[in-house]
N, C-alpha and C positions, 0 to 999 in steps of 0.2 A: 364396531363399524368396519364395513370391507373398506378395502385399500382404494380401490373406485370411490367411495364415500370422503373419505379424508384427504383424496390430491383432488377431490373438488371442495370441499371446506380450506382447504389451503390454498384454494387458485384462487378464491373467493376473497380471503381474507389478504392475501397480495394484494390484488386491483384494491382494495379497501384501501390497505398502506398508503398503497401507490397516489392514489386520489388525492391523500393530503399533499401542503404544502411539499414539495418536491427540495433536494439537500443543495437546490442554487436559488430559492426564493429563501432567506436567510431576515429572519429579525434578531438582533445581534443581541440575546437577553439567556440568560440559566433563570428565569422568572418559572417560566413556564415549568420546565425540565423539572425544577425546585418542588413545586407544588406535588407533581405528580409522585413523584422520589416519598416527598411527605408523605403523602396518603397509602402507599405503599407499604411502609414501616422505614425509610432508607436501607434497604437492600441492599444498596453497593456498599457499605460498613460492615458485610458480615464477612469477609474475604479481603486479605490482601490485594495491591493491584498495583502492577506494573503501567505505565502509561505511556504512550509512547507521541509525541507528536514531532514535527518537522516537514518539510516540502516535498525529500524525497526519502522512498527508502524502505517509509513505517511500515507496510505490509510483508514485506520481505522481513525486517526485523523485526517484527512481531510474531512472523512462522519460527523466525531462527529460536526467540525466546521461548516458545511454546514447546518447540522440542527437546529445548536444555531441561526445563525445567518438568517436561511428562519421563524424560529419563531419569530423573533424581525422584519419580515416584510420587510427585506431586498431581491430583486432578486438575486439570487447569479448562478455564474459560476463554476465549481469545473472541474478539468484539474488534472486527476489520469493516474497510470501505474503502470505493463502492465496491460491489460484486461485478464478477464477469457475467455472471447467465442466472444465477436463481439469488435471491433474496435470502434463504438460507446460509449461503457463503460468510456471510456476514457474522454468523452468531455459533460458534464452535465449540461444543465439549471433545476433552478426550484426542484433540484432532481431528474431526469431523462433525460437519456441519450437523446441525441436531435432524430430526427426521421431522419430516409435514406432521405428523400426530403429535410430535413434540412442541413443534412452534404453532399450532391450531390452540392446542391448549393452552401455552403459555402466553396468546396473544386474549384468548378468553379470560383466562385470571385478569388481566389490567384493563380489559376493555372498558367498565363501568365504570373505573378510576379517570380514565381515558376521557369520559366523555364529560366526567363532574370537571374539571379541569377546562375543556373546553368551553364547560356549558358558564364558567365563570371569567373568562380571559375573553376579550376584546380578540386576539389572534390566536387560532384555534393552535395544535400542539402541530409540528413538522411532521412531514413521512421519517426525519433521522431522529426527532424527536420519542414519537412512538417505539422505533427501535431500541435505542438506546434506555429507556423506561425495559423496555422486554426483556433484553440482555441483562441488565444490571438484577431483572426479579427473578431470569430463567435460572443465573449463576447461583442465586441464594437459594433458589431450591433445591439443586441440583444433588448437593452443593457442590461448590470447586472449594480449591487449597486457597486457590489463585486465580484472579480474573488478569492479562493482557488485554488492555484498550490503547485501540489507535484513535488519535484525537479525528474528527471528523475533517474540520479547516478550523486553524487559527490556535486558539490554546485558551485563553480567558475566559470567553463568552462561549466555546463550545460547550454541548450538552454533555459529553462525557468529562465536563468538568466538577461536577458535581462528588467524582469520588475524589478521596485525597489517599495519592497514590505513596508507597514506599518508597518507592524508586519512580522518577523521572527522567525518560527517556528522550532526548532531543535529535534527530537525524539531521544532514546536512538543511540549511535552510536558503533559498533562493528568492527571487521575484516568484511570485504565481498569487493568481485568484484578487488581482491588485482592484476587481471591480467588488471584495468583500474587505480586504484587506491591505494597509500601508502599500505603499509604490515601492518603499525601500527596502533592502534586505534588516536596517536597523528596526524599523517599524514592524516589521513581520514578526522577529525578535522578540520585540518587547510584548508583541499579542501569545507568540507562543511559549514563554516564559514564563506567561501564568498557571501551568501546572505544577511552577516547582515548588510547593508548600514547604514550611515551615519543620525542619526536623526531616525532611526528606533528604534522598540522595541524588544529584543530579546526574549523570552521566551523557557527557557531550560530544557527538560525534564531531568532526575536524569542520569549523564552521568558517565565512569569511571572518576576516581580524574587528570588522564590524558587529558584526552579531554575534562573535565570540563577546564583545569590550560588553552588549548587552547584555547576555544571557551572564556573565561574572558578574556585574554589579546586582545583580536582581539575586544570587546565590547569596552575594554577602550580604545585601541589605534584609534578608530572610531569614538568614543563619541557618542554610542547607550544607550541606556538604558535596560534593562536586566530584568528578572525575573527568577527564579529557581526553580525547584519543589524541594520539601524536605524543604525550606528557606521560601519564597514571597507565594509560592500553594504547596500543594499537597491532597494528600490521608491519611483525617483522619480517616476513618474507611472504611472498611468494609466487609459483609458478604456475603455468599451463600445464594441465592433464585433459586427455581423454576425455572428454564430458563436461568437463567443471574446471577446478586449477586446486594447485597444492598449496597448502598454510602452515606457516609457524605463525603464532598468537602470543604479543604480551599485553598476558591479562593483569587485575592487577592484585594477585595473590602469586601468580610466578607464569611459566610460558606454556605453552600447548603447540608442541610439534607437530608434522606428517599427519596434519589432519588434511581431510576431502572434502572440498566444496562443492556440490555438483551443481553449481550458479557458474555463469560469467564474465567477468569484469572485475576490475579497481574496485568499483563503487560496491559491489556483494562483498568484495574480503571485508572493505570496511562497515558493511552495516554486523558480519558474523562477529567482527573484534566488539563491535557495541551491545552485540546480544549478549557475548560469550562475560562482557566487564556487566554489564546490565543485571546476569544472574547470580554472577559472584557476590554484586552490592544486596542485593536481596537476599542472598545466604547471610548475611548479615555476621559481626563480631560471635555473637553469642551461641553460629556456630562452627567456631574453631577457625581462623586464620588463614588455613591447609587452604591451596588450588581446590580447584571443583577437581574432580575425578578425571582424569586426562580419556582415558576409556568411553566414559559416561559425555565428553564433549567430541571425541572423536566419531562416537555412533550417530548424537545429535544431527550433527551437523551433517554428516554422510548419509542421512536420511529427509534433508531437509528439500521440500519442495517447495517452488516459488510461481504457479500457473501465470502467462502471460508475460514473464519476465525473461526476455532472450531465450524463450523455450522453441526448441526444437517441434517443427508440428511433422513436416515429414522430411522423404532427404531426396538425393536424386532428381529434381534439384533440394538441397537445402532449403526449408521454409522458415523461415524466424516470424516469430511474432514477440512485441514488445508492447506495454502500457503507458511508455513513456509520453507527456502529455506536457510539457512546459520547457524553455529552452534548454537548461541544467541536466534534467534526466535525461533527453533527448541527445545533447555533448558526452553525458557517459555512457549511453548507447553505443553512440558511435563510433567513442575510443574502445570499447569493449571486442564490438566487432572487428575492427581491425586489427584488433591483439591477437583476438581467440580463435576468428575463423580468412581463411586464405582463399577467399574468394575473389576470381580471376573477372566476372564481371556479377554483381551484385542492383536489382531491379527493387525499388520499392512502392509498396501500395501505403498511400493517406490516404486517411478520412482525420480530421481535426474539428474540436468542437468551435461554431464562430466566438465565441466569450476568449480565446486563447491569443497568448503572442504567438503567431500564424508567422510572421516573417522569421520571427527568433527562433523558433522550433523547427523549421526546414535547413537555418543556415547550417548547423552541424551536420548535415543532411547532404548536402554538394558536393562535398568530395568525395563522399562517399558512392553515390547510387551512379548507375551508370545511367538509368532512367529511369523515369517515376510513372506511376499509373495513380492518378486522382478521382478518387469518388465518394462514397457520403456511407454513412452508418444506420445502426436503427435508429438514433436517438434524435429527437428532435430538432437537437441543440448544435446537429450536427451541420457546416457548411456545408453547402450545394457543391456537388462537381465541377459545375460553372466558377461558380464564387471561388473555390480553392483552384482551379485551376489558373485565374485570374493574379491569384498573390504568388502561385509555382513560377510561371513564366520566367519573372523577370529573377528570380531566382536560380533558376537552372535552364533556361534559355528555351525557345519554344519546341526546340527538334528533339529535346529529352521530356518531356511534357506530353503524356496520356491521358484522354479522359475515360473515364465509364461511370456507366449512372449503377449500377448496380455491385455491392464490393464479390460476390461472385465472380461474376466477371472480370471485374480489376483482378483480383488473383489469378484467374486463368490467363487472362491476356497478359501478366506479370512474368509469369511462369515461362510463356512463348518467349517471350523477347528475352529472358534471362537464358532460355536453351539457345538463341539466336546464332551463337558462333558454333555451335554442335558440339560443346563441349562441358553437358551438364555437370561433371563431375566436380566446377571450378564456378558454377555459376549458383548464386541463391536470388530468393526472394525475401524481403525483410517488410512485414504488413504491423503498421504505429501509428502513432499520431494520437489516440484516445485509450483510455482502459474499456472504453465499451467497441472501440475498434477491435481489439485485443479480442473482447471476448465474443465478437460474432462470428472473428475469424477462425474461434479454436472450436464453434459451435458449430462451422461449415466445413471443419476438416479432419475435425476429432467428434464431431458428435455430442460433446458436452455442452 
């Protein structure tokens, strides 16, 4: 079939996806997912599987995991969400999303399973439902060594809960998604603790003392085995570089000097010390004790890219774009940027989904921005210009408060006012508030 043929069978087979229930209309059951996994052969059994869940973080440490573990020579699968711009993002051999011929066909093998499933269930299978069924058959055909899943929301009752992973991955965990999930960070906790099975390894990045006291009692009443940053790994040094910042690492077979992080912030050192303790636990006893290859985590790592996350889109003025999406990320955003970059006045663009804490997410946001430009996204989900404009106000006062209906615009009119004092070389633009903010803006300036 020409190339014409199959980005139209794959444009096709999206809007199909896309149709079903969508990954914020949520029946909280592995009922479904189960059945379908059955009829399948369970697929996700034939391959190891790192799992990764938590509030913030998982996709960044799930790229960091995926490049330790393709430098140790491993095929690996990695299975992320949401995407910035194509549906593909999502589903990666190799490091690179698979090709349209690849997910046409892979979505063809499960379609008929697909539909016996729904044609037996009261509530048909999810759009993250169907993915996750494809990922977990594309991996075992593929095959991988190694499938990386980031859990979708929550931990228990997600679909990608259905593999039982080697190692369990936990990233920081906060309030968010409290209209799916507990109000409290202990509640949140206790839903995302359900991937840590029985004979598995936990590995826990620095959590509050809260959901720390959780996620321990759920390890020992399991009889998992545990690791914790701050204790077992973490972050013993490091500094600002050019691009990124410099690492020493204690991992927990020994340290990892002078390595390159070309991320960020605080919060990237600590999710690479969880990737880097993450691949050492899946190297497992049985082989040999030794560090990972100091060399083999130095290239990782200094190869490692993270789209959408404090990435650089242009300069002159500086343009940042970030995914952050909930109060927490959004606080280590902005201690980030004041670390890393020395901007003399700093303008940003929102767009924020209406389901979100909208006050909490701006507050880390005030001292920072010198003014703001508010406008709306593609997604549906997203607040009006009006409506966000209405919660900015009283937050940042009305004479720092822009509106535009179009986030085009809001960047360019960002851009003006950040050049305002004539002094681009000291001034940026920082465009957040949503991962689908993130990715229209890297579609409007990078073309992706």
């Amino acid at each position: 079939m020409s190339e014409a043929g199959i980005h139209e069978q794959y444009t096709r087979i999206a809007a199909e996806i896309t149709a079903r229930r969508v990954e914020t209309d949520i029946d909280p059951s592995t009922e479904r997912i189960r059945a379908l996994m059955d009829l399948l052969g369970d697929p996700q059994h034939n391959y190891r599987v790192i799992h990764i869940t938590g509030t913030n973080g998982k996709t960044s440490t799930a790229r960091m995991i995926d490049a330790l573990l393709r430098e140790r020579h491993l095929r690996v699968g990695r299975y992320t969400s949401p995407h910035l711009r194509t549906m593909r993002e999502r589903v990666v051999v190799d490091g690179e999303p698979v090709s349209e011929e690849r997910f046409v066909e892979a979505y063809n093998d499960i379609r008929p399973y697909v539909e016996l499933v729904d044609s037996s269930h009261e509530i048909p299978l999810s759009f993250f439902e169907v993915l996750t069924g494809m990922a977990y058959a594309l991996f075992a055909d593929t095959p991988v060594d190694v499938a990386v899943v980031e859990v979708g929301m929550g931990g228990t009752w997600d679909a990608t809960n259905v593999a039982d992973a080697d190692v369990a991955v936990v990233t920081p965990i906060a309030v968010d998604h409290t209209e799916f999930l507990p109000d409290t960070v202990e509640g949140i906790a206790e839903e995302k603790a359900g991937i840590i099975k029985p004979d598995s390894i936990a590995v826990l990045a620095q959590q509050p003392l809260d959901a720390a006291e959780v996620l321990m009692r759920h390890v020992s009443e399991i009889g998992a085995q545990v690791a914790r940053e701050g204790l077992e790994f973490g972050v013993a040094h490091r500094g600002i570089a050019v691009g990124g910042q410099q690492l020493s690492l204690k991992g927990l077979r020994g340290g990892y000097e002078g390595l390159f992080l070309p991320m960020f912030g605080a919060h990237q050192a600590g999710n690479a010390a969880v990737a880097v303790a993450a691949v050492e636990a899946f190297a497992g006893p049985g082989e040999g004790d030794e560090r990972l290859d100091p060399q083999l985590v130095s290239e990782a790592l200094a190869g490692v890219e993270s789209p959408g996350r404090l990435e650089v889109l242009r300069t002159t003025p500086t343009v940042l774009v970030d995914a952050a999406h909930n109060p927490a990320g959004m606080a280590a955003v902005s201690e980030a940027v004041q670390e890393e970059f020395g901007f003399i006045r700093l303008v940003g663009v929102l767009s924020i989904m209406a389901d979100k804490d909208v006050e909490g997410i701006l507050e880390p946001l005030e001292p920072l921005l010198a003014e703001v430009v508010v406008t709306t996204n593609s997604s549906s989900r997203s607040l009006t210009p009006e409506q966000l404009h209405d919660i900015a106000e009283p937050v940042f006062g009305s004479e720092r408060v822009h509106l535009s209906e179009r986030l085009d615009d809001a960047i360019d009119t960002a851009i003006a006012l950040a050049e305002a004092d004539g002094e681009p070389s000291g001034a940026g633009v920082l465009i957040t508030g949503s991962v689908v903010t993130a990715g229209d803006a890297r579609h409007l300036l990078k073309g992706d």
